[in-house]
Steps between C-alpha positions, in 0.01 A plus 500: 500500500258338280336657249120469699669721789635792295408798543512572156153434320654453158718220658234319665251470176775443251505157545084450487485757202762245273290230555196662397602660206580153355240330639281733300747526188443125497116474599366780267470166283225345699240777470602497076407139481180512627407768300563334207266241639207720462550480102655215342575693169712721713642215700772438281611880396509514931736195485693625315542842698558315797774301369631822309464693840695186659767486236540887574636394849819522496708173637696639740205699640358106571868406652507833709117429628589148609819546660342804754200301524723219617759712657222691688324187629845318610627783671181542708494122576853521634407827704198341664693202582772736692260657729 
């Protein structure tokens, strides 16, 4: 049973909810850059909170994300493929 059929509605978002808690840990960045376009005396104090907020990230948070991001889309490849 895949994880789309369960019954169980934990099982069936966990896999959505990962992605979107990194996709947000990692685009929270976007909005903080262009609000430090809106004052270029604050630019650079917002640079460097962005790469401090990066830096903050730990590595193998980034390894985790990208091997269920690529374990998540492989495995639904092959499944499509097998119907």
């Amino acid at each position: 049973m895949s994880g789309e059929d369960s019954a169980d509605a934990w099982t069936r978002r966990a896999r959505p909810t990962f992605l979107y808690v990194m996709y947000a840990l990692l685009l929270w960045s976007i909005p903080m850059g262009l609000l430090a376009g809106l004052r270029p005396a604050m630019a650079a104090a917002m640079v460097r909170g962005m790469a401090q907020y990066l830096a903050a990230i730990p590595e193998p948070l980034y390894a985790l994300f990208g091997t269920g991001y690529l374990g998540y889309t492989v495995a639904r490849e092959w499944g499509k493929r097998r119907q």
